[in-house]
C-alpha positions as a Python dict, from the first residue, in 0.01 Angstrom:
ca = {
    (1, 'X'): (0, 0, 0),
    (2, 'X'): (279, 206, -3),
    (3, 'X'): (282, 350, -404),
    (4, 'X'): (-133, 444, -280),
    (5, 'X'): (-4, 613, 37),
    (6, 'X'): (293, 793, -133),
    (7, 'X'): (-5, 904, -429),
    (8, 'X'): (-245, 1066, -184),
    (9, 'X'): (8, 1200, -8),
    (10, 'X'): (32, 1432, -348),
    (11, 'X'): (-283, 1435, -340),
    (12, 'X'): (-316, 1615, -1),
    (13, 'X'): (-15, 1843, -92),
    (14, 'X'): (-203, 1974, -389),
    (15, 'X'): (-518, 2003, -217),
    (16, 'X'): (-359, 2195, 85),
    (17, 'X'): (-191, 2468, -193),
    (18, 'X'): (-562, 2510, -260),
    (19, 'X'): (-645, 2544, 132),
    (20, 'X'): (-762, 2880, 242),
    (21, 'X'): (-437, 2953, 472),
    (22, 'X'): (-701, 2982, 764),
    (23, 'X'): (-790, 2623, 740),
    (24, 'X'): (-670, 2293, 810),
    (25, 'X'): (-719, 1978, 597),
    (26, 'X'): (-896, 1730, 802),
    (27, 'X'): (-878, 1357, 635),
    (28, 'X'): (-1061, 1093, 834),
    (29, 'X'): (-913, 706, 788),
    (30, 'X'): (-1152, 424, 867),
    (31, 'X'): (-1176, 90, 773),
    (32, 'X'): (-1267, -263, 952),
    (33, 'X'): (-1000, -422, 1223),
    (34, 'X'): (-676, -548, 1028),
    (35, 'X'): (-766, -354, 731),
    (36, 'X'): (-418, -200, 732),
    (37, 'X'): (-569, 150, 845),
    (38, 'X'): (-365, 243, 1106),
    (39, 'X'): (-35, 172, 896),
    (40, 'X'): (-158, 320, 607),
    (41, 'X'): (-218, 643, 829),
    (42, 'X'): (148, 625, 906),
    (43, 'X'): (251, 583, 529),
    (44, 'X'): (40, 917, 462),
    (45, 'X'): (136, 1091, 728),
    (46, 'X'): (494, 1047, 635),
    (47, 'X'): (512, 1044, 261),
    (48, 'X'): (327, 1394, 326),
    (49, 'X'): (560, 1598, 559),
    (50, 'X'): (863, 1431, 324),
    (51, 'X'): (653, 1637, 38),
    (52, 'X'): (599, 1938, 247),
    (53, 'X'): (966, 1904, 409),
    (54, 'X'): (1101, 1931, 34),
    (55, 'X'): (871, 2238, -49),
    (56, 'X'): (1079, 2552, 51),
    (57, 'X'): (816, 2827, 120),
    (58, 'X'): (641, 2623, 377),
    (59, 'X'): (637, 2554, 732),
    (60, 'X'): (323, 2324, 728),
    (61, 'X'): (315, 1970, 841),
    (62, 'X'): (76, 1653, 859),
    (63, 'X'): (-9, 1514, 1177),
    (64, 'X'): (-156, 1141, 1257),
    (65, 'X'): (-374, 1125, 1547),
    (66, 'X'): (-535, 801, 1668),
    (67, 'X'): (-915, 747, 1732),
    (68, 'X'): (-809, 547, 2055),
    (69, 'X'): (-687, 828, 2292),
    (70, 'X'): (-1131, 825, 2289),
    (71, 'X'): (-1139, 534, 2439),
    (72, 'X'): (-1366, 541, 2757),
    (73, 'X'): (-1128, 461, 3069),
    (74, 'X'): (-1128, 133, 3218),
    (75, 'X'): (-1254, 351, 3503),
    (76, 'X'): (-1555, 515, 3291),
    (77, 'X'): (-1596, 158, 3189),
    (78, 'X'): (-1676, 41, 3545),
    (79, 'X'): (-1927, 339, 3584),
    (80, 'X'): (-2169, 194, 3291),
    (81, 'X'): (-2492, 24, 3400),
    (82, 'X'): (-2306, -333, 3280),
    (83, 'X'): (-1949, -306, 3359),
    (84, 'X'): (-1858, -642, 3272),
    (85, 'X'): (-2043, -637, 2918),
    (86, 'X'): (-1871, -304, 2850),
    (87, 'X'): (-1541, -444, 2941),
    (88, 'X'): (-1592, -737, 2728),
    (89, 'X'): (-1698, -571, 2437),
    (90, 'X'): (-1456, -239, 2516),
    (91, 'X'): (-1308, -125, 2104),
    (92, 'X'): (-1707, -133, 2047),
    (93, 'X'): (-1820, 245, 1930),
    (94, 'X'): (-2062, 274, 2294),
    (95, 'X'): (-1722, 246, 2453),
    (96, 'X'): (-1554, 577, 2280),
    (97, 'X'): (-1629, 888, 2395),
    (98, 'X'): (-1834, 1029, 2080),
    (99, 'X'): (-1906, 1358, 2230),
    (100, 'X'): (-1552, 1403, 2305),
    (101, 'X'): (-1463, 1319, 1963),
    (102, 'X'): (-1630, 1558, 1808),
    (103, 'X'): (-1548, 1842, 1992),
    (104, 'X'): (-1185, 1764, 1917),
    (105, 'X'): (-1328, 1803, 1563),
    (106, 'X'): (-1500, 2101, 1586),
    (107, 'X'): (-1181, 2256, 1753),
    (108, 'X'): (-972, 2140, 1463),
    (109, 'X'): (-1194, 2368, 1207),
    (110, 'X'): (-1170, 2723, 1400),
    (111, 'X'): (-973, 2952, 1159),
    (112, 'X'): (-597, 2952, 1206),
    (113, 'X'): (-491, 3324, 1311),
    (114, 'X'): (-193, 3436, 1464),
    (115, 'X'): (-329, 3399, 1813),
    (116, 'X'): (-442, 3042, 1772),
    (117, 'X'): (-338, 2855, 2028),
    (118, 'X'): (-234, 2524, 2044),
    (119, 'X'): (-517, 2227, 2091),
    (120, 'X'): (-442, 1875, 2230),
    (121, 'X'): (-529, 1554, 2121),
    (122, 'X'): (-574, 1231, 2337),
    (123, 'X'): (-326, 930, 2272),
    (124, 'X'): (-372, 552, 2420),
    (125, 'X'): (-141, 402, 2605),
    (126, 'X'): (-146, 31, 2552),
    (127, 'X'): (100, -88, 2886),
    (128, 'X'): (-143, 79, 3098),
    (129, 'X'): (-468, -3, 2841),
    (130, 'X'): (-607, 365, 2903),
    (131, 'X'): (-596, 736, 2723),
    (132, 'X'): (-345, 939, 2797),
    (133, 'X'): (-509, 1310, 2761),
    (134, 'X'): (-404, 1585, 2598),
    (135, 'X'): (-105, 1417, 2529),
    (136, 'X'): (-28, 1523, 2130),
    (137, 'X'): (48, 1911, 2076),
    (138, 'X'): (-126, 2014, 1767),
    (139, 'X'): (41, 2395, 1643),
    (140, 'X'): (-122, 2590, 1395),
    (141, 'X'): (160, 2492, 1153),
    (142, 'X'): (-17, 2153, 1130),
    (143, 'X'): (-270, 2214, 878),
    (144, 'X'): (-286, 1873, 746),
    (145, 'X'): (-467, 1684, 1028),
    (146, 'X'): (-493, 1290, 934),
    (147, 'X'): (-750, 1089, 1195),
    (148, 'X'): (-727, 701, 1198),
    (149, 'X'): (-996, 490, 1341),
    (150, 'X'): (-1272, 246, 1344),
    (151, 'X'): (-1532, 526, 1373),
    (152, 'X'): (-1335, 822, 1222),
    (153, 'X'): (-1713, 911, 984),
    (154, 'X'): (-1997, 683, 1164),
    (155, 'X'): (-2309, 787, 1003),
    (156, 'X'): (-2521, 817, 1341),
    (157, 'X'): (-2524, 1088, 1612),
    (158, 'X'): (-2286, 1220, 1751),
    (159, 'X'): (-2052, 1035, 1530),
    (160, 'X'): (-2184, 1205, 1229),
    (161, 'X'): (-2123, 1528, 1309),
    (162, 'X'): (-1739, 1502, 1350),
    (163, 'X'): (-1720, 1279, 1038),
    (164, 'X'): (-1901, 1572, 808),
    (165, 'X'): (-1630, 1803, 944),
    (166, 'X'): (-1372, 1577, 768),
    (167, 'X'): (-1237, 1729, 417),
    (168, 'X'): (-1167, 1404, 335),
    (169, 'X'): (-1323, 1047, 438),
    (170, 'X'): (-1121, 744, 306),
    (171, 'X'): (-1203, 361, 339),
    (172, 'X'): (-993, 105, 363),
    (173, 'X'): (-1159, -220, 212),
    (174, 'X'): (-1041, -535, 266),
    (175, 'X'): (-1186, -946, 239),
    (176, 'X'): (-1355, -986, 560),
    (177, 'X'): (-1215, -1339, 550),
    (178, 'X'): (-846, -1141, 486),
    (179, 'X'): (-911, -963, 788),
    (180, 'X'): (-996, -1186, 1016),
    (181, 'X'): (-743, -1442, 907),
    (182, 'X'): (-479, -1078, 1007),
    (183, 'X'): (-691, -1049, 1357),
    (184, 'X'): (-596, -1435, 1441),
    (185, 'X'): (-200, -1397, 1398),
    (186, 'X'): (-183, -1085, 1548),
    (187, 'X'): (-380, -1150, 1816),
    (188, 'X'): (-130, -1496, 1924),
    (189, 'X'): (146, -1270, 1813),
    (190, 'X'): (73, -955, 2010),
    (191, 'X'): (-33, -1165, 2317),
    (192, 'X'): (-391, -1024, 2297),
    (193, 'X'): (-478, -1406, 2331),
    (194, 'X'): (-324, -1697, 2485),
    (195, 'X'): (-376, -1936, 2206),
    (196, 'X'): (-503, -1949, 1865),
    (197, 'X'): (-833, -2088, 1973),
    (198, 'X'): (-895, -1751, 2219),
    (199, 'X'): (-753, -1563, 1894),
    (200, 'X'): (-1020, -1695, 1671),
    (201, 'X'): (-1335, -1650, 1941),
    (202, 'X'): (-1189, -1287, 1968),
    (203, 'X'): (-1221, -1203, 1584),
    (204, 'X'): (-1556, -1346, 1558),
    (205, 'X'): (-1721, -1224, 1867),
    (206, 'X'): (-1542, -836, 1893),
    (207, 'X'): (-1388, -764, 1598),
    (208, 'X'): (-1584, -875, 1305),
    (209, 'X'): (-1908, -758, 1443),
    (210, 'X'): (-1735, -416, 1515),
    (211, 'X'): (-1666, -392, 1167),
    (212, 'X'): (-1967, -514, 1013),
    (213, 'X'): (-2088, -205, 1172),
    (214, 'X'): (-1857, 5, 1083),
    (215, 'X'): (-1956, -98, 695),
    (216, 'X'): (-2327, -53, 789),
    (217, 'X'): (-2290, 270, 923),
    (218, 'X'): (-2063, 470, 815),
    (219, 'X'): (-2070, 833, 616),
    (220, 'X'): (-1972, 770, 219),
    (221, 'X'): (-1596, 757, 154),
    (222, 'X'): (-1449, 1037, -48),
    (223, 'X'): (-1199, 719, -172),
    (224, 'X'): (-1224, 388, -112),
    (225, 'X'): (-866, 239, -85),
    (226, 'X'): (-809, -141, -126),
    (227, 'X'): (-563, -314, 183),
    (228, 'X'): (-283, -489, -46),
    (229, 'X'): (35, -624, 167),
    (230, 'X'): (354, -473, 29),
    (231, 'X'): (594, -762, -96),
    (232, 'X'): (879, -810, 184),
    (233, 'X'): (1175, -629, 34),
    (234, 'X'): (1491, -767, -53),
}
């Protein structure tokens, strides 16, 4: 997926030169669990500021921030009328803090003036399995702002009001079979499960139906981008 990422990465380079200079570009990256989302984010985000870093008569960057700094706490989690259902099903979108989300959002698309100051974004820290807040610095030179998540552009409330504040909303499609064959290894790899068995009742019972959602309800992609594994290189 790398030749896509470096692509859009263009892409968003040309599109920002078209950018009011008051404005950020806001590009919203969703797409089931294992689709490849979060490292294509990474590949966009970094193909980009290489662009921008080679363009002389610019200071502006791309930033990645990660859906999962909205992650309810495991605290906030213990507060909900079934704490053990919401623990078991925690990476489902009731266990986010939509709200939250989209008042990062609406922060995001205040005009950039020379008295903007700078906002904060949420990160996730997976040792201690909570958010870390206002963790990521966000300066006004960071008008390209790219957003990776399962529920980046949901179509229902309050979802849907951060995900129409996105410039651009891109899906990345993959075989649900593909993905859930990813979900298994990664799972026994990462730890996540003890054995391959746990691995596979994970995928089916979390995973998979969290994005079968995602598919059902989610605003239409500006692009659709197909999840392709890069050959190994030599």
């Amino acid at each position: 997926m790398d030749h896509e990422a470096l692509k859009l990465a263009h892409f968003l380079v040309e599109r920002l030169e078209k950018t009011p200079p008051s404005s950020r570009l806001l590009v919203g990256i969703a797409g089931i669990p294992a689709s490849g989302k979060s490292t294509f984010a990474v590949l966009v985000t970094a193909h980009t500021n290489h662009i921008l870093s080679s363009t002389r008569n610019t200071n502006d960057r791309a930033l990645l921030i990660g859906l999962d700094g909205w992650h309810l706490s495991r605290a906030q989690l213990d507060a909900l009328p079934d704490p053990k259902l919401a623990h078991d099903r925690r990476g489902v979108h009731w266990t986010f803090d939509g709200p939250g989300y989209v008042e990062f959002l609406c922060s995001l698309r205040q005009p950039l003036t020379p008295d903007t100051s700078i906002i904060t974004a949420h990160s996730f820290d997976h040792a201690l399995k909570d958010p870390t807040y206002d963790d990521v610095a966000i300066y006004p030179h960071h008008r390209v702002i790219v957003i990776e998540g399962l529920y980046t552009f949901l179509s229902i409330p309050p979802w849907n009001q951060a995900g129409l504040l996105l410039d651009e909303r891109w899906y990345i499609e993959v075989d649900i079979d593909v993905a859930k064959e990813r979900l298994v290894q990664r799972h026994v790899m990462t730890g996540v499960a003890r054995d391959h068995d746990e691995a596979v009742w994970r995928s089916e019972e979390n995973d998979i139906p969290n994005g079968r959602f995602v598919i059902a309800n989610m605003l239409e992609p500006t692009r659709v981008v197909q999840s392709i594994d890069d050959p190994p290189r030599s």
